[in-house]
GUTOR-153930 format. One record per atom (N, C-alpha, C): residue in three letters; x, y, z. Coordinates in steps of 0.001 Angstrom, whole numbers, padded with zeros to 6 digits, always signed. Layout:
BEGIN
ALAXYZ;...
This chain:
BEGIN
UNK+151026+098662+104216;UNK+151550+098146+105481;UNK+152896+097474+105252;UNK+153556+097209+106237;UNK+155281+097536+106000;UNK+155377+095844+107237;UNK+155344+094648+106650;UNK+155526+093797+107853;UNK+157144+093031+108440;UNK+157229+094131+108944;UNK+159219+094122+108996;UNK+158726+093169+110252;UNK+160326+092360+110406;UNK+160712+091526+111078;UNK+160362+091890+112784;UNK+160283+092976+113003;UNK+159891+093576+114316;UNK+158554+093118+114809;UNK+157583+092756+113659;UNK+156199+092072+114173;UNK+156279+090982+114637;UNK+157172+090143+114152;UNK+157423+088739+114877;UNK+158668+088705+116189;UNK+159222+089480+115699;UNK+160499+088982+116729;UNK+159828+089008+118015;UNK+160193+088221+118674;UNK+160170+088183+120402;UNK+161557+088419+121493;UNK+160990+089633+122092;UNK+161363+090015+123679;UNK+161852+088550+124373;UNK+163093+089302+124973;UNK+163485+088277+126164;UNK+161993+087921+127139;UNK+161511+088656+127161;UNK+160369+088260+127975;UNK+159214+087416+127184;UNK+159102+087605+125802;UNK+157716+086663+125006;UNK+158272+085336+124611;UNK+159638+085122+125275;UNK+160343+083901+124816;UNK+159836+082731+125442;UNK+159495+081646+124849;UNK+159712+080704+126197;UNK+160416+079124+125577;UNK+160937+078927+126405;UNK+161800+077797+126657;UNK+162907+077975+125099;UNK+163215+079349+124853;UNK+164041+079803+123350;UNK+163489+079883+122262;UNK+162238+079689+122614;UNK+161183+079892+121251;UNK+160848+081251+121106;UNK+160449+081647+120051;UNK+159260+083099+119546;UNK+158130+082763+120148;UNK+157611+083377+121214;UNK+156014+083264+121863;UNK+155321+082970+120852;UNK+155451+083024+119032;UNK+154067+082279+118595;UNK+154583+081355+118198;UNK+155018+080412+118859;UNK+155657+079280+118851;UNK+155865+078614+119520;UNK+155100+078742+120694;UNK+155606+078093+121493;UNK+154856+077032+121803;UNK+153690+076313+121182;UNK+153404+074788+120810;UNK+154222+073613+119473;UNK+155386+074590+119226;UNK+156122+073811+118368;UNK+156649+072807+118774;UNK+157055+072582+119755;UNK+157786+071307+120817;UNK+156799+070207+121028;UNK+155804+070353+120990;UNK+154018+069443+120861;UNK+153804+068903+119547;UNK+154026+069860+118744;UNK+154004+069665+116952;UNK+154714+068407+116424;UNK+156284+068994+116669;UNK+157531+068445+116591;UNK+157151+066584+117177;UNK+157152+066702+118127;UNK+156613+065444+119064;UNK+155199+064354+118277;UNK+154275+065229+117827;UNK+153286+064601+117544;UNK+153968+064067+116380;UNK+154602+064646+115373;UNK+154935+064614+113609;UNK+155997+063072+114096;UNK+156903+063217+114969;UNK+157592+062176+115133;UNK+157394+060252+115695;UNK+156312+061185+116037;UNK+154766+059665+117189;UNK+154432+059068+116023;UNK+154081+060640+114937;UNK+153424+059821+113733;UNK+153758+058925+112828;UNK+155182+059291+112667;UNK+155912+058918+111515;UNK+156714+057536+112296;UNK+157012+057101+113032;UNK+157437+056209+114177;UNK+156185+055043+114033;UNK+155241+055546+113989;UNK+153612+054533+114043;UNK+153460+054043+112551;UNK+153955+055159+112025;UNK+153455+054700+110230;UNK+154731+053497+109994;UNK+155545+054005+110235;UNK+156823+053314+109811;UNK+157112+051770+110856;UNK+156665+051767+111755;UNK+156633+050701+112705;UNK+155382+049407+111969;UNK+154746+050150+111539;UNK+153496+049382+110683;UNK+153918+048734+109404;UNK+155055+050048+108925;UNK+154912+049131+107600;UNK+155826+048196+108004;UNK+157417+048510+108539;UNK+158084+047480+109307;UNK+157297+045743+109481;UNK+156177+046036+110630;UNK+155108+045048+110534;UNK+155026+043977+109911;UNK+154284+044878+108758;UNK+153790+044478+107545;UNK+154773+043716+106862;UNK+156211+043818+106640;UNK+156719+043388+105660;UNK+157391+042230+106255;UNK+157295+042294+107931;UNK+157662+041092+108874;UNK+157082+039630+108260;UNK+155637+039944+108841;UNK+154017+039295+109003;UNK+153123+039552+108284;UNK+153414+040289+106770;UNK+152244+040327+106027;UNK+152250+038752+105068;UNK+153525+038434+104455;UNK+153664+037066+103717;UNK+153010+035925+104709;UNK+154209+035920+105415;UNK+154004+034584+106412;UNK+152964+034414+107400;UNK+151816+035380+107508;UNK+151037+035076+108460;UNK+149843+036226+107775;UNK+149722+036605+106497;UNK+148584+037323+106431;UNK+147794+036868+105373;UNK+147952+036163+105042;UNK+147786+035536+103318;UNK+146140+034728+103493;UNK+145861+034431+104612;UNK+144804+033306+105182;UNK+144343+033411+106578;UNK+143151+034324+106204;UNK+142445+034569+107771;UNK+142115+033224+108719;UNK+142040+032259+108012;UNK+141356+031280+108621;UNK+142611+030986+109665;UNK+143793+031309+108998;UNK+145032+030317+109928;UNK+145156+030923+111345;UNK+145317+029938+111947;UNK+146128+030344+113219;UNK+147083+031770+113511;UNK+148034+031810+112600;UNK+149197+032605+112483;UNK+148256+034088+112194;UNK+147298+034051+111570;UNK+146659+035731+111100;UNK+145916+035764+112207;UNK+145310+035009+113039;UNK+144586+035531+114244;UNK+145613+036431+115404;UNK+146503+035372+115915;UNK+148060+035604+116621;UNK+148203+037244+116004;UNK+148729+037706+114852;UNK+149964+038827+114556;UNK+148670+039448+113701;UNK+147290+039026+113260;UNK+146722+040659+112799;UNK+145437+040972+113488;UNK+144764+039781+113796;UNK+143180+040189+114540;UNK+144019+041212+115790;UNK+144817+040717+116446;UNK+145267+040882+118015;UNK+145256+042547+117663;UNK+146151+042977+116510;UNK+146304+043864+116315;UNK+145343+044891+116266;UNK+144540+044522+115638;UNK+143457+044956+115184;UNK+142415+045373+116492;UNK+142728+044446+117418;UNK+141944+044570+118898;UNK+142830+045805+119434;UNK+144214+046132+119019;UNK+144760+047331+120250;UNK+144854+048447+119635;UNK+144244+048171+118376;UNK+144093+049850+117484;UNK+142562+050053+117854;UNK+141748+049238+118302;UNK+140509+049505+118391;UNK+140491+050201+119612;UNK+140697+049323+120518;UNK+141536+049974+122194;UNK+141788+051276+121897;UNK+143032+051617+121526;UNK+143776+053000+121312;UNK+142639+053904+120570;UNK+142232+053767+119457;UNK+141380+054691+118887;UNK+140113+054894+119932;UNK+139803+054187+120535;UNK+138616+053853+121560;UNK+138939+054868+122902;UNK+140068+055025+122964;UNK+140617+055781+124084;UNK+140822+056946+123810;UNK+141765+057376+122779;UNK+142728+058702+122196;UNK+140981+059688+121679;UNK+140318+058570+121068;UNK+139442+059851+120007;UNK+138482+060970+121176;UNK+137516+060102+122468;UNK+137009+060795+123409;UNK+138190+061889+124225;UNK+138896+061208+124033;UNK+139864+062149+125322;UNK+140245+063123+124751;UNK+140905+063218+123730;UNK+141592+064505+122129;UNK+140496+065425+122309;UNK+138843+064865+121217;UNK+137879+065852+121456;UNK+137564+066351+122416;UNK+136968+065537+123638;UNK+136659+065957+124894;UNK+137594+067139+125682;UNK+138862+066844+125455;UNK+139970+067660+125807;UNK+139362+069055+125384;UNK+139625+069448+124437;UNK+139651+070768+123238;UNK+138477+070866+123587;UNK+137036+070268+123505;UNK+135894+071349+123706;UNK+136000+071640+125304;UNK+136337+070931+126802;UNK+136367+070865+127226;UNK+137211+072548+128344;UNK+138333+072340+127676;UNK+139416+073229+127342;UNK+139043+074621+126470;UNK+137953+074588+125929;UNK+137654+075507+124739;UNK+137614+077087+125679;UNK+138115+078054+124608;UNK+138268+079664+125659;UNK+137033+080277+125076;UNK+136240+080216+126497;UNK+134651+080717+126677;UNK+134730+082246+126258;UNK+135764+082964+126369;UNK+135444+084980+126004;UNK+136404+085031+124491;UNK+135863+084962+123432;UNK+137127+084419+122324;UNK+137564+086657+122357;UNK+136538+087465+122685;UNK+136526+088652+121992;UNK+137748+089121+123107;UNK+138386+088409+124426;UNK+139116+089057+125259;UNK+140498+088673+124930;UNK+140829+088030+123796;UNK+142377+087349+124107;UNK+143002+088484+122723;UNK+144532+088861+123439;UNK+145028+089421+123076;UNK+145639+089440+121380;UNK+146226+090678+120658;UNK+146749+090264+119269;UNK+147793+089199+119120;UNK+148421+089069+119993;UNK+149579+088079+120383;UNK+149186+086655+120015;UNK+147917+086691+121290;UNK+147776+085125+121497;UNK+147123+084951+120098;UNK+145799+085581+119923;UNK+144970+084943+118390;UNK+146456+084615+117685;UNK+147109+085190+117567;UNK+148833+085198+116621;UNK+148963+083857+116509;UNK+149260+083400+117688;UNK+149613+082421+118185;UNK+149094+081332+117683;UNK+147453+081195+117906;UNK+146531+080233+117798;UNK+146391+079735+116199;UNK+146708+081143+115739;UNK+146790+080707+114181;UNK+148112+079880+113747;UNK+149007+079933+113974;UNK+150152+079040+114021;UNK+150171+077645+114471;UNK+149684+077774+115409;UNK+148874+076223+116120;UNK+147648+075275+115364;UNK+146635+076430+114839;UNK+145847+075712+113785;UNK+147052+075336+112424;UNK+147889+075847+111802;UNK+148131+075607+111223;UNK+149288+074758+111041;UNK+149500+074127+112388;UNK+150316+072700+112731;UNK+149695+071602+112983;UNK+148464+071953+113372;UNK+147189+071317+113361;UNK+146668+070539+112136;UNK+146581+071578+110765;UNK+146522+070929+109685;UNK+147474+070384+108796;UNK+148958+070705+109506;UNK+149887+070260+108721;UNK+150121+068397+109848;UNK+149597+068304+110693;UNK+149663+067052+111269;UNK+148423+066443+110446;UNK+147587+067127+110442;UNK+146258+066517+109684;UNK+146334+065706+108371;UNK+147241+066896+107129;UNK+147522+066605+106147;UNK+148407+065535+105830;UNK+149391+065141+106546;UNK+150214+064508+106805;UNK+150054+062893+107134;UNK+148829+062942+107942;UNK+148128+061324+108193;UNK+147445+061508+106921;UNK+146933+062172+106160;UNK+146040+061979+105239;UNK+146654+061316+104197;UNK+148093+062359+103587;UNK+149281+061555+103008;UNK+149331+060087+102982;UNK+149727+059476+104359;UNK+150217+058575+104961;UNK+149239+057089+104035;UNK+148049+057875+104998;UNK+146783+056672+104706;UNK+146323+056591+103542;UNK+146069+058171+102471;UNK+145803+058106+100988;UNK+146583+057598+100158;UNK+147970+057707+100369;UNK+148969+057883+099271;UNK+150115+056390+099509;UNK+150760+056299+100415;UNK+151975+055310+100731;UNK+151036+054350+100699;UNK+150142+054239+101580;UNK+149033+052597+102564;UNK+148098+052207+101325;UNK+147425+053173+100759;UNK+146637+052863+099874;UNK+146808+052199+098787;UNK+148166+052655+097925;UNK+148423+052459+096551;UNK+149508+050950+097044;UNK+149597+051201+098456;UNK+150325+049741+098730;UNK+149251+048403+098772;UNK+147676+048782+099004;UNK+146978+048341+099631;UNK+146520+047770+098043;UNK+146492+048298+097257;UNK+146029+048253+095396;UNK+147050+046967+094995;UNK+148503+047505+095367;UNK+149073+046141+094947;UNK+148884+045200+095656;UNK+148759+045318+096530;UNK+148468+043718+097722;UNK+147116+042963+096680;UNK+146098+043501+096204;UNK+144917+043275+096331;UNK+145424+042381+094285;UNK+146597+043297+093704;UNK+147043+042483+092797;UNK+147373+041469+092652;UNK+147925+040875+093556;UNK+148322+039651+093465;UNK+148042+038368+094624;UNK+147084+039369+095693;UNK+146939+038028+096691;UNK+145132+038560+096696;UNK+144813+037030+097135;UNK+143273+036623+097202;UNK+142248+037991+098567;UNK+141422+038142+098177;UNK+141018+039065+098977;UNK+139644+038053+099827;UNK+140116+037690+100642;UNK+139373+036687+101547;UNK+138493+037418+102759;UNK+138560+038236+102834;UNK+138044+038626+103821;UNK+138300+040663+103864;UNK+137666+041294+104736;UNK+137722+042961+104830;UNK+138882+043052+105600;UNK+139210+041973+106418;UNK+140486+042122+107652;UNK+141569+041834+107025;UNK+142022+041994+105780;UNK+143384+041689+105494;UNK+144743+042065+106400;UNK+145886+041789+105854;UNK+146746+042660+106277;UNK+147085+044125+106233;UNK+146828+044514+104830;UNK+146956+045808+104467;UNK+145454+046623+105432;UNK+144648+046026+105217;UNK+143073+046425+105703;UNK+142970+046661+107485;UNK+143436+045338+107872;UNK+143731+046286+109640;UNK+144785+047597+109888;UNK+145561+047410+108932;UNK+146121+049029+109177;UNK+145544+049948+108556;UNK+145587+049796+107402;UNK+144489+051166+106530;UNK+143289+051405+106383;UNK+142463+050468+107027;UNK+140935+050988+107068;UNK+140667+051151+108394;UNK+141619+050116+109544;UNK+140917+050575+111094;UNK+141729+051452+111992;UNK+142799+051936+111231;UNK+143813+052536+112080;UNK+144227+054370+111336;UNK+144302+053648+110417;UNK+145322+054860+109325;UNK+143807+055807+109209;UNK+142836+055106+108921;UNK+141972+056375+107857;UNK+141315+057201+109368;UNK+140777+056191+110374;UNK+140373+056703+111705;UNK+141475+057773+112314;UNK+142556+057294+111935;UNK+143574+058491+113074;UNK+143703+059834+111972;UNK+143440+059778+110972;UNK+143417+060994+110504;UNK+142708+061899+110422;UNK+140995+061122+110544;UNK+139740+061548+110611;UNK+140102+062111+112496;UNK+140636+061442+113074;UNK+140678+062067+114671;UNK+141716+063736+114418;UNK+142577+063582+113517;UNK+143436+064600+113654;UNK+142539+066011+112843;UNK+142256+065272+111905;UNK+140985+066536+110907;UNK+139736+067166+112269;UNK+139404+066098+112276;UNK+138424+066584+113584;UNK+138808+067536+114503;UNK+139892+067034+115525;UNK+140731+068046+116312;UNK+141119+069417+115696;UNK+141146+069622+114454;UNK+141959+070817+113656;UNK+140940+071941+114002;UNK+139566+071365+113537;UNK+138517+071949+113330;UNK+137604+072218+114400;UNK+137881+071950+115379;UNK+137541+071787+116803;UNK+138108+072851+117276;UNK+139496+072935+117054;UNK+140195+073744+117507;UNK+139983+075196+117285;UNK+139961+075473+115830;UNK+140295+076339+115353;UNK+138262+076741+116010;UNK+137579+075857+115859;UNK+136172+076510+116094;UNK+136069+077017+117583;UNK+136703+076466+118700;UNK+136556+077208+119900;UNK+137754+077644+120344;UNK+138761+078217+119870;UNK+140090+078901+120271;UNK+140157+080045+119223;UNK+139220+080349+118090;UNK+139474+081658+116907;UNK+138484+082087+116448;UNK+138432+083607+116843;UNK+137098+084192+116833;UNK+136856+083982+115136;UNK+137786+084039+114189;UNK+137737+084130+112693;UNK+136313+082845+113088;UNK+136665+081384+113079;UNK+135873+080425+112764;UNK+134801+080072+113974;UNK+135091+081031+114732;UNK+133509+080444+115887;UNK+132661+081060+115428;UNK+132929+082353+114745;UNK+131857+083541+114348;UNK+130558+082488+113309;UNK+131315+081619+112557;UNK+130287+081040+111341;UNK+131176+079611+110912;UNK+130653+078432+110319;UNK+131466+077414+109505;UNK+131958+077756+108604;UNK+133756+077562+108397;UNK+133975+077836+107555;UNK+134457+076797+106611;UNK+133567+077387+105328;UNK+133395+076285+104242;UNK+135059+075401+104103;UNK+136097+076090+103629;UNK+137221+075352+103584;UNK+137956+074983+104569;UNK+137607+075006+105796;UNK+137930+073784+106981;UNK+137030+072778+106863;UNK+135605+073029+106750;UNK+134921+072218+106995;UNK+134727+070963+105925;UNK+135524+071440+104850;UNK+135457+070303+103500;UNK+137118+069856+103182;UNK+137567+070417+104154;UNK+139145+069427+104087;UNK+139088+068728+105348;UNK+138300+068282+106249;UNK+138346+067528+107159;UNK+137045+066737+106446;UNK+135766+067177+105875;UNK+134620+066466+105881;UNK+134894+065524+104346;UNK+136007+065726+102856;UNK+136135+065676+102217;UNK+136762+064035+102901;UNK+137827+064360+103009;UNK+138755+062993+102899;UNK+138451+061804+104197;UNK+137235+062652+105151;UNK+136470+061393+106122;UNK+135209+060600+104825;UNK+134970+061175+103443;UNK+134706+060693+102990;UNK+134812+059183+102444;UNK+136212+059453+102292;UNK+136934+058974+101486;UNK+137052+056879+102441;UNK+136747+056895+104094;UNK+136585+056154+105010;UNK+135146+055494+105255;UNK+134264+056302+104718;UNK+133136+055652+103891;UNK+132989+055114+102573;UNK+133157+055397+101354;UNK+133882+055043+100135;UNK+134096+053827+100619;UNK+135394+053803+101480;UNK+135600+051922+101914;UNK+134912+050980+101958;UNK+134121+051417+103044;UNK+132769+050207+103025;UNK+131665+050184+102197;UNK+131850+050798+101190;UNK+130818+050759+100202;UNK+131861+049856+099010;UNK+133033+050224+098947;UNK+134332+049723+097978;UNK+134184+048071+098431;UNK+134348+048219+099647;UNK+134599+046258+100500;UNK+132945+045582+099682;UNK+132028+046691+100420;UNK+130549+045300+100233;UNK+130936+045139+098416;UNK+131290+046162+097492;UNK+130796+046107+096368;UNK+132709+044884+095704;UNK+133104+044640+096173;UNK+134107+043804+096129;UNK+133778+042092+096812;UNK+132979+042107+097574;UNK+132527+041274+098027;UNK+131635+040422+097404;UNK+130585+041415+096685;UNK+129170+041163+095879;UNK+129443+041490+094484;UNK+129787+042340+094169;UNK+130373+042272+092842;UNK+130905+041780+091792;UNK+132118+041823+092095;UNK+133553+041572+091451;UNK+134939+041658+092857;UNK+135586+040775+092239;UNK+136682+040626+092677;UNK+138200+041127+092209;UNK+137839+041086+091224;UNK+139335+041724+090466;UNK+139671+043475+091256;UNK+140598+043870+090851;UNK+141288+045357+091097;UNK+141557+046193+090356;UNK+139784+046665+089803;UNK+139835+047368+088604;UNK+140185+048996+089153;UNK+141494+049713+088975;UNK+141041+051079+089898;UNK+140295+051631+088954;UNK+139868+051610+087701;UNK+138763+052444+087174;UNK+137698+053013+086997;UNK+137086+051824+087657;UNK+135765+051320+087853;UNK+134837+052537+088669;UNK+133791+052796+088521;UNK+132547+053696+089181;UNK+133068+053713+090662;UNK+133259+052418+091557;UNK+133028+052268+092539;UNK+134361+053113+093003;UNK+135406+053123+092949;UNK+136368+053795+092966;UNK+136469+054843+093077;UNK+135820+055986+092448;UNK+135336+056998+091994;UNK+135649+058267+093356;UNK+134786+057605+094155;UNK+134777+058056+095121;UNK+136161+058525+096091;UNK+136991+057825+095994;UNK+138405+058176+096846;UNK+139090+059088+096093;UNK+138693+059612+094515;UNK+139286+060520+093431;UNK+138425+061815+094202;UNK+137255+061776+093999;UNK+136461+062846+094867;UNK+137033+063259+096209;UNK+137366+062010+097310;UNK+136983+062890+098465;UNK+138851+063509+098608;UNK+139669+062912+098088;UNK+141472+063546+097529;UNK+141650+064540+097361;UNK+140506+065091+096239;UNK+140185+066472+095860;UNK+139551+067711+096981;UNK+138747+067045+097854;UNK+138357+068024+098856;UNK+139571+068671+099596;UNK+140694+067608+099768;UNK+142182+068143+100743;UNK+142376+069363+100042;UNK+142432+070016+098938;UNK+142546+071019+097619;UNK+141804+072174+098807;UNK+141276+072279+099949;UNK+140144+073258+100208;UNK+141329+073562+101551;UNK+142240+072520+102004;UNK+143216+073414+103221;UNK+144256+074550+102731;UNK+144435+074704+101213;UNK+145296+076075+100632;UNK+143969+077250+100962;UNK+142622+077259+101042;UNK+141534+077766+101569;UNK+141649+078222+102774;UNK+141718+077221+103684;UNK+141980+077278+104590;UNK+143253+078776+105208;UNK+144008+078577+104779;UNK+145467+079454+104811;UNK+144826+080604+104167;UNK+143878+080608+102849;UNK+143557+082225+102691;UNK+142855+082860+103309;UNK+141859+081848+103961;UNK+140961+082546+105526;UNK+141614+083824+106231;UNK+142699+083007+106626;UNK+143803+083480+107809;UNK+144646+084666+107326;UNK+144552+085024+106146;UNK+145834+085908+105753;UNK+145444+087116+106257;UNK+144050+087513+105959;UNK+143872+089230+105984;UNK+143444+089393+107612;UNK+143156+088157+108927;UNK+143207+088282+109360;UNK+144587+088776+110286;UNK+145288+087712+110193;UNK+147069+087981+110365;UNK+147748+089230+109880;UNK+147124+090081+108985;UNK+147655+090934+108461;UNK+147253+092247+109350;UNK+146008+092331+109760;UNK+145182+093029+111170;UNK+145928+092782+112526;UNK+146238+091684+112697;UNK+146896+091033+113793;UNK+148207+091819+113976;UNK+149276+091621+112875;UNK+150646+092561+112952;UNK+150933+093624+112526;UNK+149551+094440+111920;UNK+149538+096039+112237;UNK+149448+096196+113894;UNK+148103+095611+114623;UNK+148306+095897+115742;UNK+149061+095638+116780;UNK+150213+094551+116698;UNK+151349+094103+117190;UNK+152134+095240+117144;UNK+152551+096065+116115;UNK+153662+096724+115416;UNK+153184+097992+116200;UNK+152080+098285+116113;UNK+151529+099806+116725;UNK+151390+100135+118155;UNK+151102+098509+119061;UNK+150777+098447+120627;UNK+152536+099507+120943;UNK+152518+099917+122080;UNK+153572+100680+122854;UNK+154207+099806+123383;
């Protein structure tokens, strides 16, 4: 099979708003990636405001004011965004998957796979920048409580909005693509179910920091666990091999329609 540029290009007519018709949720993508990175970065901003001077001591005045409060409008927001997102998509879900054209499935696969690149991306965010920031915090200041500073953003905000975006991926892709409504497929279902692990781990990490030990050993057994569920993300390059030999069916019959 010969997949010349003619399978993708788009007709003045499959265009819309100057896009390639399988593209044309890129302007949604684009938008979400920028919400995201605006939220992450507004946080750490935050943080480096009001994490010294007002996060150091739950008991004070000043950490109720600039982190509980906080902590109340991520609960809000997550409380709102997570029913409405899911509810949306199953809600929304296309009841005849066997009637939609080579085009659109085209399409949908491009969309799942902005889907997991928004997914992967909070996962980044919350595993990698928040976390290993969250390790040094825990180096050098007293761990008084689960509500720290670092802890209202990365355990009630960061790890939840990614677990909402993994969820949505897989949602998606299960009632919009005949590939994954047909059966579960193992490597969606363990790069979203892998690193929601990793948000349990926590509260097993907090009680055993609590009751335990106090120090910030990352070596330790208890730890263990966020090395494991890191490794499950390893299953969305899976993901992408699902899709290939389907896509490859897809723009023979693109190339051949009249």
């Amino acid at each position: 099979m010969s997949l010349s540029p003619q399978a993708l290009a788009a007709s003045s007519a499959g265009e819309i708003g100057g896009l390639p018709w399988y593209l044309r949720d890129l302007p949604k993508y684009l938008a979400t990636f920028v919400g995201m990175t605006a939220i992450y970065v507004g946080f750490r901003l935050y943080q480096g405001a009001f994490g010294i001077s007002a996060g150091l001591d739950s008991s004070e005045p000043a950490f109720e004011a600039h982190w509980m409060r906080l902590l109340y409008l991520e609960a809000a927001f997550l409380a709102v965004v997570f029913p409405t997102l899911w509810g949306y998509l199953w809600l929304t879900r296309d009841r005849d998957l066997e009637a939609i054209t080579p085009k659109e499935e085209l399409t949908r696969y491009f969309t799942l796979t902005m889907w997991i690149s928004i997914y992967t991306f909070g996962v980044y965010w919350a595993g990698s920048y928040f976390a290993e920031q969250d390790n040094s915090w825990h180096q050098v200041a007293v761990r008084d409580t689960p509500f720290t500073a670092n802890h209202i953003i990365e355990f009630y905000f960061n790890f939840p909005f990614y677990i909402l975006m993994g969820g949505s991926a897989w949602i998606y892709a299960r009632t919009r693509l005949p590939l994954y409504a047909k059966g579960i497929s193992v490597p969606l279902t363990l790069a979203v179910v892998g690193p929601f692990m990793i948000f349990v781990s926590v509260g097993f990490n907090e009680w055993g920091h609590t009751f335990w030990f106090r120090e910030e050993f990352f070596a330790v057994p208890i730890h263990w666990g966020f090395v494991v569920g890191v490794w499950f993300a390893l299953a969305v390059g899976g993901i992408l091999l699902q899709q290939v030999n389907r896509i490859t069916e897809l723009l023979d019959q693109i190339e051949d329609a009249p």
